[in-house]
C-alpha positions in Angstrom: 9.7 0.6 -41.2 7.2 2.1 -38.8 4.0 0.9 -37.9 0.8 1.8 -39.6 -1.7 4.1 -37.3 -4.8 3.4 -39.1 -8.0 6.1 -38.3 -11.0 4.9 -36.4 -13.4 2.1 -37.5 -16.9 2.9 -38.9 -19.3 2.5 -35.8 -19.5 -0.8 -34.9 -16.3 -2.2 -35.8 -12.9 -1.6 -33.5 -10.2 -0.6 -35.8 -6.8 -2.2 -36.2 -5.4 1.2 -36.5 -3.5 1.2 -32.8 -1.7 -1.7 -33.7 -1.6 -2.8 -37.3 1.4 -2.0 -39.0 3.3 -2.6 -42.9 4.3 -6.1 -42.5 3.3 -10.1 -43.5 1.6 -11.9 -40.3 3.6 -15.0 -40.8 7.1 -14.3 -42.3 7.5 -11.6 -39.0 8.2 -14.3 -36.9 10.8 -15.8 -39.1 12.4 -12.3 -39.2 12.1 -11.8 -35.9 13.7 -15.5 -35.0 16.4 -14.5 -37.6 17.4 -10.7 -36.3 17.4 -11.9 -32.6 19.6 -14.5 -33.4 22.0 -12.4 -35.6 21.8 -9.7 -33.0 22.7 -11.7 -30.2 19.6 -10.8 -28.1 20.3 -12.3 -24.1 17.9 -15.2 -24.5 19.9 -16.7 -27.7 23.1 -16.8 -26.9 23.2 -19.7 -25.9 21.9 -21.4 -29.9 24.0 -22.1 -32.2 23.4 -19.5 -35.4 24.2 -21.5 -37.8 22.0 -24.3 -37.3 18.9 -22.0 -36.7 19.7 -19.8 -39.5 19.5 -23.3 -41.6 16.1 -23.9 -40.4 15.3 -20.2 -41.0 15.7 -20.8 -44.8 13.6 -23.9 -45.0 10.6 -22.5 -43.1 10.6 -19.3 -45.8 10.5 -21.9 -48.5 7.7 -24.2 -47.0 5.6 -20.8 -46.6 6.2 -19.8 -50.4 3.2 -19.4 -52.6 4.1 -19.9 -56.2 1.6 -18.6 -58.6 -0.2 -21.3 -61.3 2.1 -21.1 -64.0 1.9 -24.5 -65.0 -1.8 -25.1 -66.0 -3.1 -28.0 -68.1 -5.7 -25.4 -69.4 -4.9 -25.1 -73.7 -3.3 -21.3 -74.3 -5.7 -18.6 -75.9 -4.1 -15.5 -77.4 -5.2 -12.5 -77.7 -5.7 -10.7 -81.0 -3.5 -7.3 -81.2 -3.2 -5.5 -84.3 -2.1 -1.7 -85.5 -2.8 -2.5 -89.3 -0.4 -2.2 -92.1 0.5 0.0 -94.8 -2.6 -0.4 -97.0 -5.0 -0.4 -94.2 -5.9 2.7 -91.8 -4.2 2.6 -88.5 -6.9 1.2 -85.7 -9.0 4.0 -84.7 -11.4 2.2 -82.5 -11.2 -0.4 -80.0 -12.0 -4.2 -81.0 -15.5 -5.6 -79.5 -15.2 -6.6 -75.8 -14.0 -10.4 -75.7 -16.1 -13.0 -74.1 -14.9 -14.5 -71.2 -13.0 -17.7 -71.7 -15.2 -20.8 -71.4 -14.1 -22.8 -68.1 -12.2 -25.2 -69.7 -9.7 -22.4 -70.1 -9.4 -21.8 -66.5 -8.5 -25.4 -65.3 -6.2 -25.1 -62.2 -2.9 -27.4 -61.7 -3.5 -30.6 -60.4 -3.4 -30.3 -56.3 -6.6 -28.4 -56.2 -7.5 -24.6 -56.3 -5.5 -21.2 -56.3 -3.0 -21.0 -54.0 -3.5 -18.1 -50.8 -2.4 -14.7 -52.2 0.9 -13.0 -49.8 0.2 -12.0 -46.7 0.3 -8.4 -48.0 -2.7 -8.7 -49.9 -4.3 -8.5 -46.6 -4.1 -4.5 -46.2 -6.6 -4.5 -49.1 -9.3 -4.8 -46.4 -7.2 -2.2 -44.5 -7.2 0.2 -47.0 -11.1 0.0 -47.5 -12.3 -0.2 -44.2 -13.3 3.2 -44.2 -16.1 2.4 -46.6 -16.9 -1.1 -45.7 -20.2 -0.2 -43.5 -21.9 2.8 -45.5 -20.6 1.8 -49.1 -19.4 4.3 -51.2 -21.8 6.7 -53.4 -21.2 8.9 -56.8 -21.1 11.8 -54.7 -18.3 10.3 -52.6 -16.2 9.4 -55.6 -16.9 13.0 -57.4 -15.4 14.5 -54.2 -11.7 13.0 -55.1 -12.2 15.5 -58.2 -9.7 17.8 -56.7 -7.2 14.6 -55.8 -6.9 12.7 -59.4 -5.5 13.6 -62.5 -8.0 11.0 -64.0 -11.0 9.1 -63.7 -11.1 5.4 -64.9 -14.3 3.9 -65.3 -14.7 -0.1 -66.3 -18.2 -0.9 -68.1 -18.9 -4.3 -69.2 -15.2 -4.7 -69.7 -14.3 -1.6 -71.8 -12.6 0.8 -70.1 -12.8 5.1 -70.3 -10.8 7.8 -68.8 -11.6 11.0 -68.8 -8.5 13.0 -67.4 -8.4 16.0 -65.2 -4.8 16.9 -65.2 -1.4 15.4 -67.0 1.0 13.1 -64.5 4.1 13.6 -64.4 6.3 12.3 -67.5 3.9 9.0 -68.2 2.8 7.6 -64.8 -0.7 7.9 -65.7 -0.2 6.4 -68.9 1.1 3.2 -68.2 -1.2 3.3 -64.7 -3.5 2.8 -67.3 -2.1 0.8 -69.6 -1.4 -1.5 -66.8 -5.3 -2.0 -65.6 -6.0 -2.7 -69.2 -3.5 -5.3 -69.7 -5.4 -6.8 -66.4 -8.4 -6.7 -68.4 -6.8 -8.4 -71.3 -5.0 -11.1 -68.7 -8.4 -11.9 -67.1 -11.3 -10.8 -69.4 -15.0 -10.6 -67.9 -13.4 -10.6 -64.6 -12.5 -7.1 -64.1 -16.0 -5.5 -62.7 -17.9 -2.5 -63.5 -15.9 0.2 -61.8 -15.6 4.1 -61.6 -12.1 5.0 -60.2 -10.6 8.7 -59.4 -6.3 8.2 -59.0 -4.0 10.4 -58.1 -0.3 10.2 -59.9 1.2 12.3 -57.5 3.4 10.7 -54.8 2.5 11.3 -50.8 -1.5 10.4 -49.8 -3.5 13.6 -49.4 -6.7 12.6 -48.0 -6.0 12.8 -43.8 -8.3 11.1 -42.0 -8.4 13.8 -39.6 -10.4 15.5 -41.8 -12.8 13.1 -41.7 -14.2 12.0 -38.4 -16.6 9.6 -40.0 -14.3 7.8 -42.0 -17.2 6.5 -44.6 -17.4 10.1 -45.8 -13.8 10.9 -47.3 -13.0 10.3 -51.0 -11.4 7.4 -52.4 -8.7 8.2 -53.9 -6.2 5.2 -55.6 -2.4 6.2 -55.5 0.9 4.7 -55.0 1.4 5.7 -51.0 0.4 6.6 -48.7 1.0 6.6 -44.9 -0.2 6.2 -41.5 -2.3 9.3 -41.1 -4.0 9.4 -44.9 -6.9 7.1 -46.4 -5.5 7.0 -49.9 -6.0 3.6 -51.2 -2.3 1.9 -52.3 -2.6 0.7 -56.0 1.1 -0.3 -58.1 3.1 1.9 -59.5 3.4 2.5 -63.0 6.9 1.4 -63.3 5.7 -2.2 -63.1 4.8 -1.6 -67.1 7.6 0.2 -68.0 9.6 4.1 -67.0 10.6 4.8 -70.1 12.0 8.5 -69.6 14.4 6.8 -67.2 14.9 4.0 -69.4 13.7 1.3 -67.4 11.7 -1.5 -69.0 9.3 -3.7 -67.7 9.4 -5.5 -64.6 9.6 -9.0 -65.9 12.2 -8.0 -67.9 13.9 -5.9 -65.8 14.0 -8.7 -63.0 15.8 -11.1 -65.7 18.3 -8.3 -66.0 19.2 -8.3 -63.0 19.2 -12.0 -62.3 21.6 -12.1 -64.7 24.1 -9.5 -63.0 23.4 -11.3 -59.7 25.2 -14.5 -61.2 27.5 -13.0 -63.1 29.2 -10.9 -60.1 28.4 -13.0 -57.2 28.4 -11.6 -53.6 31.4 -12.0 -52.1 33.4 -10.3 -55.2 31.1 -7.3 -54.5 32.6 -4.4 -53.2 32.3 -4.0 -49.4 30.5 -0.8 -49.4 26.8 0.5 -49.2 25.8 1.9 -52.5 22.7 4.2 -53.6 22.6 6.5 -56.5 19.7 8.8 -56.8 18.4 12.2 -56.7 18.9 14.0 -53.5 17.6 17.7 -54.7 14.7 18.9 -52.2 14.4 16.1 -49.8 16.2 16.8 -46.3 16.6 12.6 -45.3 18.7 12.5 -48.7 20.4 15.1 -47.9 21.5 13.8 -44.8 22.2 11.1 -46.3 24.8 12.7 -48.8 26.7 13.5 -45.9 27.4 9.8 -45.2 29.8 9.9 -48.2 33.6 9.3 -47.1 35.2 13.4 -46.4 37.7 14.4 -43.3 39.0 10.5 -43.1 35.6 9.6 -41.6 34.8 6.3 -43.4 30.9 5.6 -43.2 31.2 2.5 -45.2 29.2 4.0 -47.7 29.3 5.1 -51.5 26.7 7.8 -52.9 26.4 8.9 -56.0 23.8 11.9 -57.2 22.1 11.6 -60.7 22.0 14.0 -63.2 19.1 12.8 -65.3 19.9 15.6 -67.9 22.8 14.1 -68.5 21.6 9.9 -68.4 19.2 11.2 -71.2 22.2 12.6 -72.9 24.4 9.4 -72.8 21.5 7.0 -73.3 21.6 5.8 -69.6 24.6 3.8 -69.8 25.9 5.4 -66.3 22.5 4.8 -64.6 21.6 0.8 -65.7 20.0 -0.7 -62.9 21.5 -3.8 -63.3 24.7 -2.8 -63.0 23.9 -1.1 -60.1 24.5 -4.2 -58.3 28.1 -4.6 -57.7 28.0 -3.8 -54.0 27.3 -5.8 -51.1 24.8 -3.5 -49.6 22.1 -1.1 -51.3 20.4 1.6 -49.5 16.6 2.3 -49.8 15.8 6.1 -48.8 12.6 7.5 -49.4 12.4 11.1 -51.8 9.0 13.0 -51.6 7.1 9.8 -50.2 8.2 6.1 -51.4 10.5 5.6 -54.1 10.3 3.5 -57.2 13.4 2.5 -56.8 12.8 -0.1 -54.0 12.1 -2.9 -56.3 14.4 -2.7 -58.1 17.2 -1.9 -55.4 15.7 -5.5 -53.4 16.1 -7.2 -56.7 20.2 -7.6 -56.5 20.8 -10.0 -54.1 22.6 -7.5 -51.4 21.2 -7.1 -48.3 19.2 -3.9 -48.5 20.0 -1.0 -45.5 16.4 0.3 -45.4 16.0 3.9 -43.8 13.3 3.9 -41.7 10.3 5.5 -43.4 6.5 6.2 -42.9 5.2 5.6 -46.2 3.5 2.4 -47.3 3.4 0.9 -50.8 2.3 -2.4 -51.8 6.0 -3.7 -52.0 6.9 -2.4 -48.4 4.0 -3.7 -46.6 5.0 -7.4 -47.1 8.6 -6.6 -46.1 10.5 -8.0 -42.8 13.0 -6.0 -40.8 15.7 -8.7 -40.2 14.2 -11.3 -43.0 14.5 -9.1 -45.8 16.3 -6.1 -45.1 18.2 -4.8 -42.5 16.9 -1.2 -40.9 18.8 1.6 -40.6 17.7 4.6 -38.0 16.9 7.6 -39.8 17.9 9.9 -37.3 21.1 9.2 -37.3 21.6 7.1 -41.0 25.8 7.5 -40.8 26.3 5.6 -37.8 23.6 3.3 -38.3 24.8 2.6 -42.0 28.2 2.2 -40.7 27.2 -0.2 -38.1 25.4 -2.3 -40.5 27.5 -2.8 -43.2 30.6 -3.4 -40.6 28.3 -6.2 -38.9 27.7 -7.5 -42.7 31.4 -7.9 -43.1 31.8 -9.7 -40.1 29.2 -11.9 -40.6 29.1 -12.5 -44.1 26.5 -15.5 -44.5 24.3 -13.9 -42.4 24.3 -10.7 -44.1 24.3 -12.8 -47.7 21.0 -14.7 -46.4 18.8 -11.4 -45.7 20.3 -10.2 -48.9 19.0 -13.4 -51.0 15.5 -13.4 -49.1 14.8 -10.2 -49.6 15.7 -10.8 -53.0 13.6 -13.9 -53.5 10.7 -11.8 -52.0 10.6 -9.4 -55.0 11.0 -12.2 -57.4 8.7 -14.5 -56.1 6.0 -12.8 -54.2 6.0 -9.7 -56.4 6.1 -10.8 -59.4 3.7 -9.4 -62.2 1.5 -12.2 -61.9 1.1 -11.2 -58.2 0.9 -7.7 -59.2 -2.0 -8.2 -61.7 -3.8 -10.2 -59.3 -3.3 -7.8 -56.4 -5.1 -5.3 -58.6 -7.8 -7.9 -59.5 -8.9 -8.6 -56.0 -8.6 -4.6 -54.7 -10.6 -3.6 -57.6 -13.3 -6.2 -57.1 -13.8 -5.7 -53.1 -13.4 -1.5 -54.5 -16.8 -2.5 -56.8 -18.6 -4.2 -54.0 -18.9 -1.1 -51.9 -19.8 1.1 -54.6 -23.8 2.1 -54.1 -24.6 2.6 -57.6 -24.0 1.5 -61.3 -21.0 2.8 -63.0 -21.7 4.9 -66.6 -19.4 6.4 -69.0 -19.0 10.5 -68.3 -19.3 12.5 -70.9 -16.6 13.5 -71.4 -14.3 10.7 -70.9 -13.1 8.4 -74.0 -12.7 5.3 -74.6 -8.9 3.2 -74.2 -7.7 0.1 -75.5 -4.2 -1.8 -75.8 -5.0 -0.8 -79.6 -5.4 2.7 -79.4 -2.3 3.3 -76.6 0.2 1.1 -78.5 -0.4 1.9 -81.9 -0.1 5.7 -81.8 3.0 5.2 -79.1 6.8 6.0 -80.3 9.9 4.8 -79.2 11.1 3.4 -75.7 7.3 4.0 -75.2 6.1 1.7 -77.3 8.9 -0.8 -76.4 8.1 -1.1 -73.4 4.6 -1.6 -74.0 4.8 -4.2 -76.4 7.0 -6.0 -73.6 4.3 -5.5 -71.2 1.1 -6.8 -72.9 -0.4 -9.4 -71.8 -0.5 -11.9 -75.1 -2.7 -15.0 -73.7 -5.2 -15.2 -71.4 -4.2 -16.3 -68.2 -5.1 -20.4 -67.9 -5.5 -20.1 -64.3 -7.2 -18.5 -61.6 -6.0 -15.8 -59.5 -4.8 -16.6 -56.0 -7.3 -17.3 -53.3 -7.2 -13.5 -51.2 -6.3 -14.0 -47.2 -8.8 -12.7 -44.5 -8.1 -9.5 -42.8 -6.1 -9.2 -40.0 -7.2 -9.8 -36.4 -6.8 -7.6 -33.7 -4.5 -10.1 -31.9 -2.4 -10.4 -35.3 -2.1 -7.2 -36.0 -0.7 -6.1 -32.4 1.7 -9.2 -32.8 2.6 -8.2 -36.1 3.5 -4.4 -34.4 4.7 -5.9 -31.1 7.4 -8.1 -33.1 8.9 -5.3 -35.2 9.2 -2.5 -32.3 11.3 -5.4 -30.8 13.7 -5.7 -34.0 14.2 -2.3 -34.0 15.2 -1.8 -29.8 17.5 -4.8 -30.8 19.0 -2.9 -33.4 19.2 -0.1 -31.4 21.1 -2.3 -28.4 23.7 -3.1 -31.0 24.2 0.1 -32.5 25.1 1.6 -29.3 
């Protein structure tokens, strides 16, 4: 992963943007301890790998935040209902629930929310731009030309007026997902008036905008260095049903499941990644790293027909399944790839080509900890390199395979998610300069009136993904920003992982 470049500060502050890049503060210098060590840098050779590699596992674990899942506080459902035969089907959305009392927010015992992941600290990145003049109605009516729809919050009930149709269903279930964070943590989510883009790379370039308190916000799924989009989860957390992917929580138990059942070693020795390579030059070079001319590249790449998935229900294209190699390759397509998840999920250490875009996934990730990177300008050798090295050094390679693995299950799971999207939409609404309404032309949404008209794997996977009880705990506690002297650590740290790599690669 590259560093982050972020634009200039509003006056008076000294940006980050020189140094800051896409990765945790703390868990760097684990990765770093752990990829210097496996590397052989000059000033370890003379420690023993195992040992250190021991204590590399039990620092990760003493740093692990586990999200209240445990409260004393008594279990409050939520009321959901389509009707029945006799009765019309819901037209309108129920009356706003009231929050919970407190007593249905008790914590655990021990004391309050636990610290959110270190990557919950680029929230502040991404809205520095606005932090000194606020943002205005003007200022969000400018990211007209950006969003295929505008989401505004109003004492808890939520309207969308929508500009332009995503792509299959990503603004759907985008916005089924904020609801369910409504249901999940009701009179929490604040007043808010939103424009997101479904569309993949970030569009608004800060050169455009020398006073960075002047350019839109616009909410999307990436961006990268040189853009001011603000990073919000994809869609697939909720459900992809056109690809036939369910939700996350149940997509993660899938694969858990696969993970025991073919354990690592039996895996075959190879780097896998199935995907579409059509229009993107980095997968195209990457097709080329396929076994032809008896030059072995130690990898195995497969391109998907989706026409033909649909056809035979998916059965070819399971994701689960998917993990019966030791190595997976991450590649981006038009920006960041959905796929990354759910590639980190299998317990194989993931060969990650380097990339530019950021997404709220990537951002906590740590070259050597959880993945190992691979040099995008020339991906055959590097690839080759790495999985070679893996062989060689098979608990090594199995360790960054399981903590990057742990990393999605743990620090991204949906109750991280949801309360990643709790906190960046409540600092969002504290630099907004006026009171959100309801436009005129936008209408009202509800889990009712989605999930009740929906059909199919649609409606599967939202009944999967709605949030049932309200949640008896708070949200975790959200970290400070970063400091200038953390952030040029953080960037400091990973240029050196990378030179190692280089070193090795030859």
């Amino acid at each position: 992963m590259k560093g982050a470049v972020f634009p200039a500060a509003p006056s008076g502050e000294r940006s980050l943007g020189a140094v800051l890049r896409t990765k945790g503060v703390g868990s760097v210098m684990v990765g770093l301890v752990v990829l210097a060590l496996l590397l052989g840098a000059r000033r370890w050779t003379d420690l023993d790998a195992s040992s250190l590699l021991g204590n590399t596992v039990s620092i990760g674990a003493g740093q692990r935040r586990r999200h209240h899942s445990n409260s004393t506080a008594p279990i409050v459902p939520i009321p959901f209902t389509c009707g029945n035969e006799t009765s019309p089907r819901q037209s309108k959305c129920p009356a706003t629930p009231a929050p919970p009392p407190p007593s249905t927010t008790l914590q655990v015992p021990g004391g309050p929310a636990p610290s959110c992941p270190d990557y919950f600290r680029y929230i502040h990145e991404d809205l520095r731009p606005w932090r000194g003049a606020g943002i205005t109605r003007e200022a969000v009516e400018r990211a007209r030309p950006h969003a295929y729809f505008r989401l505004v919050v109003v004492g808890g009930r939520a309207y969308v007026e929508t500009y332009q149709r995503a792509y299959q269903t990503r603004d759907v279930f985008t916005q089924w997902g904020i609801l369910q964070l409504i249901r999940r943590y009701p009179g929490r989510v604040p007043d808010l008036d939103i424009m997101f883009a479904c569309d993949d790379p970030g569009q608004v370039r800060a050169v455009d905008f020398p006073s960075p308190s002047e350019a839109p916000p616009v909410f999307r799924y990436s961006k990268d260095a040189s853009t001011l989009d603000i990073v919000f989860p994809d869609w697939s957390f909720w459900g992809w049903p056109e690809v036939g992917i369910r939700p996350w929580t149940q997509m993660l138990e899938e694969v858990a499941q696969e993970n025991e059942r073919v354990p690592w070693p039996e895996r075959q020795p190879y780097a896998f990644w199935k995907g579409a390579p059509a229009r993107f030059r980095i997968r195209h070079e990457l097709m080329r790293c396929n076994a032809s001319n008896g030059q072995e590249w130690n990898a195995r790449l497969f391109s998907q027909d989706w026409k033909h998935a649909v056809r035979n229900g998916f059965k070819d294209s399971s994701i689960p399944k998917q993990c019966l190699y030791r190595y997976k390759i991450y590649i981006e397509g038009n920006a960041w790839s959905v796929s990354e998840k759910y590639i980190m999920a299998c317990d194989s250490p993931v060969l990650f080509v380097t990339t530019p875009f950021q997404d709220i996934l990537s951002r906590g990730l740590v070259a050597g900890k959880h993945y190992w990177p691979i040099n995008r300008e020339h991906v055959c050798k590097s690839i080759k390199f790495a999985v070679d090295w893996g062989n060689g050094h098979p608990a090594q390679a199995r360790l960054i395979g399981e903590q990057g693995s742990r990393f999605v299950r743990e620090e991204m799971s949906i109750d991280y998610v949801y309360d990643y999207m709790l906190h960046l939409l409540t600092e969002y609404s504290k630099l907004l300069r006026y009171k959100p309404t309801v436009p005129e032309k936008a209408l009202e949404i509800c889990t009712e009136s989605m999930a009740c008209t929906a059909r199919g794997l649609h409606r599967e996977c939202m009944m999967d993904s709605m949030e049932r009880h309200v949640a008896g705990f708070d949200p975790c506690t959200l970290p400070p920003p970063f400091t200038e002297e953390e952030a040029k650590e953080i960037a400091d740290r990973e240029a050196e992982v990378l030179r190692n790599v280089e070193k090795m690669e030859g």
